[in-house]
C-alpha positions as CSV (number, residue, x, y, z in Angstrom):
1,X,134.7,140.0,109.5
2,X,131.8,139.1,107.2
3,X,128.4,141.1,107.1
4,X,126.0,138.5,109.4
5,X,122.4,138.1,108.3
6,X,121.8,135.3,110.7
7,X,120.5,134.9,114.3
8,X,124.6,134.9,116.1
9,X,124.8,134.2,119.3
10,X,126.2,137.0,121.2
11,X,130.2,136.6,122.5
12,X,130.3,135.2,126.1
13,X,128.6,131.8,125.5
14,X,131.5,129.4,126.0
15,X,132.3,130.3,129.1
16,X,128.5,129.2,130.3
17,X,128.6,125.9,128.9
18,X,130.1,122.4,129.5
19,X,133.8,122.7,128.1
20,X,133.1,119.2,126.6
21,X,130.5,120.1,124.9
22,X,132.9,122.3,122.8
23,X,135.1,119.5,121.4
24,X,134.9,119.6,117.3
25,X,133.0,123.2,117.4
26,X,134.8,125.3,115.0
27,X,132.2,127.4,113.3
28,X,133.1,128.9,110.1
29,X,131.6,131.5,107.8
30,X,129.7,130.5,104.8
31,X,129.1,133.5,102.3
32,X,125.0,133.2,101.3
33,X,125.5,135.9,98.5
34,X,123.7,138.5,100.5
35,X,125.5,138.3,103.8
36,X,127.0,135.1,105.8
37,X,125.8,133.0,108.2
38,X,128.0,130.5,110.7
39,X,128.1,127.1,109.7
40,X,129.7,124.0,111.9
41,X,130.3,120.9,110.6
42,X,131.8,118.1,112.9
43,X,132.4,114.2,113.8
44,X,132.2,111.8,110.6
45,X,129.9,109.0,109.2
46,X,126.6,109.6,107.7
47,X,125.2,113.2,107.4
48,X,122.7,114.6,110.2
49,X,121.8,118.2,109.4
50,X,120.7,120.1,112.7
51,X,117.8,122.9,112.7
52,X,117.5,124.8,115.3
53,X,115.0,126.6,117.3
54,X,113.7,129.9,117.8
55,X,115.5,132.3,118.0
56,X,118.3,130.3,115.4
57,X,120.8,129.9,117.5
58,X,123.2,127.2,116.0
59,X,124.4,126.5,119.8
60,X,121.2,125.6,120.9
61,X,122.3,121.9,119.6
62,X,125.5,121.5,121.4
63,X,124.9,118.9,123.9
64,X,123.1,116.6,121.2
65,X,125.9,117.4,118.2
66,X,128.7,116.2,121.0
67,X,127.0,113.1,121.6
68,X,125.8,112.2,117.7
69,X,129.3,113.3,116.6
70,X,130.9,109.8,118.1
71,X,128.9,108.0,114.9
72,X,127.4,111.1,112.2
73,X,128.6,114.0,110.9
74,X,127.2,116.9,111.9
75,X,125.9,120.2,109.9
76,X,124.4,123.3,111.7
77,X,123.8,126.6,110.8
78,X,122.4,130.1,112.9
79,X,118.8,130.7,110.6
80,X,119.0,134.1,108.7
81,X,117.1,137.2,110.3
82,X,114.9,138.6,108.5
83,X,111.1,139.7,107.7
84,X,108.7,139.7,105.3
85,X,106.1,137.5,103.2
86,X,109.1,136.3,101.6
87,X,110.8,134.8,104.7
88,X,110.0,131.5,104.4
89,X,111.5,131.3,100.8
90,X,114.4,133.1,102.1
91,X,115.1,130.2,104.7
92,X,114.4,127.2,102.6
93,X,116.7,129.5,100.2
94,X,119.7,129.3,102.6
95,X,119.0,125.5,103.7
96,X,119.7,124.3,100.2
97,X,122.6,126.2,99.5
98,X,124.2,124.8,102.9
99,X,123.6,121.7,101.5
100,X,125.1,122.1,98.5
101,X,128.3,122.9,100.0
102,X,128.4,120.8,102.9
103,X,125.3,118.0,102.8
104,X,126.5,116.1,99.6
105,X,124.4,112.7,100.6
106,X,120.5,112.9,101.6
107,X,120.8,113.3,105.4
108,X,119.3,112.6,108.0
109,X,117.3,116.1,109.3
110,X,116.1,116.9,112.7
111,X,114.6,120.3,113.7
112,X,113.4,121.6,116.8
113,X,110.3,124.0,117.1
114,X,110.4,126.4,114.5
115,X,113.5,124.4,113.1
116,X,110.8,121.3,113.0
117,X,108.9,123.7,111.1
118,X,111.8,124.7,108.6
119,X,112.7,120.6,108.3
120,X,108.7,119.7,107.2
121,X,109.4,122.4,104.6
122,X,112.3,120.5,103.5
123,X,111.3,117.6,103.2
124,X,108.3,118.5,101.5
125,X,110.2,120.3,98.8
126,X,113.3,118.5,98.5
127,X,112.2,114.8,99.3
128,X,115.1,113.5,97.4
129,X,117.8,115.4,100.0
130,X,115.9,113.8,103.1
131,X,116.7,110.5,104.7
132,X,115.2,111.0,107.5
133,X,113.2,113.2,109.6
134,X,113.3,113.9,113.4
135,X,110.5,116.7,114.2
136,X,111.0,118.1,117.6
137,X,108.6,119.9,119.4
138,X,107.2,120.7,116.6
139,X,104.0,121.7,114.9
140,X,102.5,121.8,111.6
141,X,100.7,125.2,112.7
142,X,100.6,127.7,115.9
143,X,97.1,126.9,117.2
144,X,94.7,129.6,119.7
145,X,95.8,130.4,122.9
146,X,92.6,130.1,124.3
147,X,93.2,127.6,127.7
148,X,97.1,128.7,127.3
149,X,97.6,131.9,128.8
150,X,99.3,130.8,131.7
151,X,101.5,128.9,130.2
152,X,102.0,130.3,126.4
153,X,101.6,134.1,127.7
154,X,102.0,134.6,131.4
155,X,104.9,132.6,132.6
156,X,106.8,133.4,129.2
157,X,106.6,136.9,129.8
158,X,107.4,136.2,133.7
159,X,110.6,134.2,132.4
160,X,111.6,136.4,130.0
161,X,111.7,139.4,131.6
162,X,113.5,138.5,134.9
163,X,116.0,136.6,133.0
164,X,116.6,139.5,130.8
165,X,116.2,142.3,133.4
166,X,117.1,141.3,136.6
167,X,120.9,141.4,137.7
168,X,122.3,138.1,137.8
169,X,122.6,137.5,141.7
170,X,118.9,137.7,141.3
171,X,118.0,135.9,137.9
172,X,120.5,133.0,138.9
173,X,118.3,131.7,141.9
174,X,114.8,132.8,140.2
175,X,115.3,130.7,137.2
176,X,116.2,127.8,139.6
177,X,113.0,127.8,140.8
178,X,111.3,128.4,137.8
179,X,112.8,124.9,136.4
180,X,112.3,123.5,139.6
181,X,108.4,125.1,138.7
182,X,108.3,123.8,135.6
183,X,107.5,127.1,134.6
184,X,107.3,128.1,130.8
185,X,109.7,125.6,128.9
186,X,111.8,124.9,131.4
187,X,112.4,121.3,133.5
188,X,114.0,120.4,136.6
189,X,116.5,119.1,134.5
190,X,117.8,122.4,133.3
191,X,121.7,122.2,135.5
192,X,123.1,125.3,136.5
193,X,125.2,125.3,133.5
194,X,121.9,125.3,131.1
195,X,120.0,127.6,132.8
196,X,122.5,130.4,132.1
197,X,123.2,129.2,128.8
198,X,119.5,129.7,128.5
199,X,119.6,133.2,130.2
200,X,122.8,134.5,128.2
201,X,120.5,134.1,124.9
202,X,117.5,136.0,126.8
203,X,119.6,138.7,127.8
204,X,121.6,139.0,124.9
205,X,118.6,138.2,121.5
206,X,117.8,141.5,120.0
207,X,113.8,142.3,120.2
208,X,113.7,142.8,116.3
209,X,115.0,139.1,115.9
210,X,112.6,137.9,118.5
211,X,109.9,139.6,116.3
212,X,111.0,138.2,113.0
213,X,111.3,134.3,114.4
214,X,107.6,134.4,116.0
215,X,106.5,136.3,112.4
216,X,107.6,133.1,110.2
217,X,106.3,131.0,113.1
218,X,103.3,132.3,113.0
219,X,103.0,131.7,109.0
220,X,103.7,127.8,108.7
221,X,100.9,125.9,108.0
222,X,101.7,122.9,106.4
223,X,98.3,120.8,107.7
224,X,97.0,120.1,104.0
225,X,100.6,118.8,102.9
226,X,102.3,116.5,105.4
227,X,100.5,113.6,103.9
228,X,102.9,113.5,101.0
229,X,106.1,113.3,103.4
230,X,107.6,109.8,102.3
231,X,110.4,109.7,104.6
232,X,110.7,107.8,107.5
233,X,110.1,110.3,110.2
234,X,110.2,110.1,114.3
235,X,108.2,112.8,116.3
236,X,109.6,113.7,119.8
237,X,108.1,115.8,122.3
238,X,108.9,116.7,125.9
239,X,106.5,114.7,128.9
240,X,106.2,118.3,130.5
241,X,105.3,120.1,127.9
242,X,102.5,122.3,127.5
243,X,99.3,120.6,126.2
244,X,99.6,122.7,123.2
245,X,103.0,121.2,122.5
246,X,102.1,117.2,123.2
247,X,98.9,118.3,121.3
248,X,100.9,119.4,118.3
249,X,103.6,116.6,117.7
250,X,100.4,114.0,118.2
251,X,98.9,115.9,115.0
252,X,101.7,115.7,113.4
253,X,102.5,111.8,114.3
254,X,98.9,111.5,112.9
255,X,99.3,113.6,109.6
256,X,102.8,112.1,108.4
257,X,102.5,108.7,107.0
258,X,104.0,105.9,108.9
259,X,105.6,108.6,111.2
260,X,106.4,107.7,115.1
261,X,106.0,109.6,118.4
262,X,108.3,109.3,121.0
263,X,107.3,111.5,124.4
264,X,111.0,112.4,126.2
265,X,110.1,111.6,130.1
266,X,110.0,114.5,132.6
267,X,111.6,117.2,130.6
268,X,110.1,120.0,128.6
269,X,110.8,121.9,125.3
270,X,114.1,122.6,126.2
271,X,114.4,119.1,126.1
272,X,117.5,118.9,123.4
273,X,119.2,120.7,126.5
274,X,117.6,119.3,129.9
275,X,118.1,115.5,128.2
276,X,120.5,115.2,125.6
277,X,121.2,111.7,126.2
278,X,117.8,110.8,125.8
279,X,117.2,112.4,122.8
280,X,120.8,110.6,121.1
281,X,120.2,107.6,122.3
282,X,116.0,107.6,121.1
283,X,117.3,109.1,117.6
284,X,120.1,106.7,116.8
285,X,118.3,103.5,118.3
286,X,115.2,104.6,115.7
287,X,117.7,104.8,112.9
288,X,119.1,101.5,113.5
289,X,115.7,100.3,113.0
290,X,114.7,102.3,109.6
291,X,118.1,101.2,108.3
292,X,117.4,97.3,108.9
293,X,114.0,97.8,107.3
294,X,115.4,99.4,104.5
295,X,117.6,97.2,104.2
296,X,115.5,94.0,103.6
C-alpha cells in the first residue's frame, strides 16, 4: 500500500452510508512525490473539482458527487496532513498537481469551509484553471469568538466529545437530539444514516490532524485579495448557521466582484450532507445561467 500523507478516512465508512451514494466511487492512489493521497474521479461532462472540508475527508462530498455525476465529472481528493508555515504552499502544491493529471479543462471548483478557503486560493493564483467558483460556508478569515462561545466553543466540545467517547447505544440517540437541537453544525435534517457517517469521522480523526486542519484555518486571510477574483463565483451558506458563518459568506458575497449569495433553507454547515439536493440543484441551475451569459 502507498505511504498516505492525506487526511483518509478511517475503514468502516461504507457501511454507514447510503449504498447509492457509492455508485462510480472507486478511489485510487495518486503518488504526490512525497507520499499519496486518494483521488476519485467519476460521472462525465464538464470538470467540477470538489474541496472538502475540515478535517479533508474526500467522502464528506458523497451525496452531492452522486447527484452532479448525472451531468459533470467529478474530481476529489482527501487534503494532505501536515503542519507548518509552509502548509498552505504545500496544499495549493498538491491541488495543482491533481490537476495536472486529472483536471485537463478549467473547472468548475466548489469548496466547503476550509476547502472554500483552499478554492479562493486557487482561484486567486491560478485564475486561468478556474471556471467557476462555489464557496461554501466559507470565509475569507476566522473572525473573534467573542458572542460565539456557545455555539463555536461549548456545544462543539459537547458534540465532539460524546460522539467520540460515549458508546454507541448512547451517542446514537444523543446526536439525534442534538440535530433535532440544532446544536453545533448539525440540522434536523441530519438522517440516521448521516449522523453516524458524521460520528464515524469524530470517533475515528486522529487529534494531531484535527490540530493541523484548525492551524491552516486559522492562517487564511485573504480580505485584501478577493477583489481580483474574476470568475464568476456563487456563495452558499446554511439558514441555521451560526451568525459567524452567515456573517462570513455575506463578506465574502461583498468582497468578490459580481459574486452571489445563496442561503440553503433550514439546514446548517453540514449542509452538503443534511441537503444535497438543494445544493445540486442551486449549483447547476446558477451554471446554467453563467454559461448563457457567457455565451452571448
Amino acid at each position: 500500500m502507498a505511504t498516505t500523507i492525506s487526511a483518509r478516512l478511517a475503514d468502516g465508512w461504507r457501511a454507514r452510508v447510503d449504498p447509492a451514494w457509492l455508485e462510480g466511487w472507486e478511489p485510487q492512489w495518486f503518488e504526490l512525490g512525497d507520499g499519496a493521497i486518494e483521488v476519485v474521479v467519476t460521472g462525465g461532462g464538464p470538470t467540477v473539482v470538489l474541496l472538502p472540508g475540515l478535517p479533508g475527508y474526500k467522502e464528506m462530498w458523497l451525496p452531492l458527487a452522486t447527484r452532479l455525476r448525472r451531468r459533470f465529472r467529478i474530481v476529489t481528493f482527501d487534503l494532505r496532513v501536515a503542519g507548518g508555515p509552509a502548509r498552505w504552499e504545500l496544499a495549493l502544491g498538491d491541488l495543482e498537481r491533481v490537476a495536472d493529471a486529472f483536471v485537463p479543462e478549467p473547472a468548475v471548483v466548489i469548496g466547503h469551509s476550509l476547502g472554500g478557503a483552499l478554492a479562493q486560493r486557487w482561484a486567486l493564483a491560478r485564475p486561468e484553471r478556474v471556471r467557476a467558483l462555489v464557496l461554501s460556508s466559507s470565509f475569507a478569515r476566522v473572525g473573534s469568538l467573542r458572542g460565539q462561545w456557545r455555539k463555536r466553543v461549548f456545544e462543539q466540545l459537547v458534540v465532539l466529545a460524546s460522539q467520540r467517547l460515549l458508546p454507541e447505544a448512547l451517542a446514537a440517540p444523543l446526536a439525534r437530539r442534538l440535530a433535532a437541537r440544532e446544536a453545533w453544525v448539525y440540522d434536523d435534517r441530519c438522517d440516521e444514516r448521516t449522523l453516524a457517517f458524521v460520528r464515524h469521522g469524530i470517533r475515528t480523526v486522529s487529534p494531531r490532524l484535527a490540530r493541523a486542519c484548525l492551524g491552516l484555518a486559522f492562517a487564511h486571510d485573504t480580505r485584501a485579495e478577493l477583489s481580483r477574483v474574476g470568475v464568476p463565483t456563487l456563495v452558499v451558506v446554511g439558514e441555521r448557521e451560526t451568525p459567524w458563518a452567515r456573517s462570513a459568506a455575506v463578506g465574502l458575497a461583498a468582497a468578490i466582484p459580481g459574486a452571489v449569495l445563496e442561503v440553503a433553507p433550514g439546514v446548517a454547515h453540514l449542509h452538503p450532507l443534511s441537503a444535497p439536493d438543494w445544493l445540486a440543484a442551486t449549483v447547476t441551475d446558477w451554471l446554467e445561467v453563467e454559461n448563457r451569459c457567457a455565451a452571448r
